[in-house]
C-alpha positions, 0 to 999 in steps of 0.5 A: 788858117789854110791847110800847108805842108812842112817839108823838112830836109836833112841835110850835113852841117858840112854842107852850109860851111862858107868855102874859100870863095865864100870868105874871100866875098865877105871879106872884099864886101866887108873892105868896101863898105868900110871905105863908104863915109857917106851915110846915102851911100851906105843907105844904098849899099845897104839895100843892094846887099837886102834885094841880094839876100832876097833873091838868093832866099828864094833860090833856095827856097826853089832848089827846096822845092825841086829838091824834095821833089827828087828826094825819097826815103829818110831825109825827106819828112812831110807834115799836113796840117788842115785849114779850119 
C-alpha cells in the first residue's frame, strides 16, 4: 500500500445542522420527484441529483484541504502511515 496522510478535523455538531434554506430545498425536491410517474424520468432525476452529491463532495473535500492548511493547534490531528 502508498504511504497517505489522515487529516482529522474537528468540527461542532452544530455546524452540520440543515438551515432553513437546506429544509426548504429538500422539501421542493422531494415535492418534485413525487410528481415523476415515469420510471426514465425518475432514472434521470436520479442521476442529476448523483453528479450533484459528487460534485458537492468534492467541494468539500477541497475546502478540507485549504482548511487544514490554515488551521494550526487542537482541532487539526495528522496521522503518516508509510507505504511498504
Amino acid at each position: 500500500m502508498a504511504a497517505f496522510e489522515l487529516i482529522e478535523l474537528a468540527f461542532d455538531p452544530d455546524d452540520a445542522k440543515p438551515t432553513l434554506e437546506d429544509e426548504f430545498t429538500m422539501t421542493m425536491v422531494a415535492k418534485d420527484l413525487e410528481k415523476l410517474e415515469e420510471p426514465e424520468h425518475l432514472q434521470i432525476a436520479s442521476k442529476h441529483l448523483l453528479k450533484i452529491i459528487v460534485h458537492k463532495q468534492a467541494m468539500i473535500r477541497a475546502l478540507c484541504k485549504r482548511l487544514v492548511e490554515l488551521e494550526t493547534g487542537k482541532n487539526v490531528k495528522r496521522i503518516q502511515f508509510k507505504g511498504r
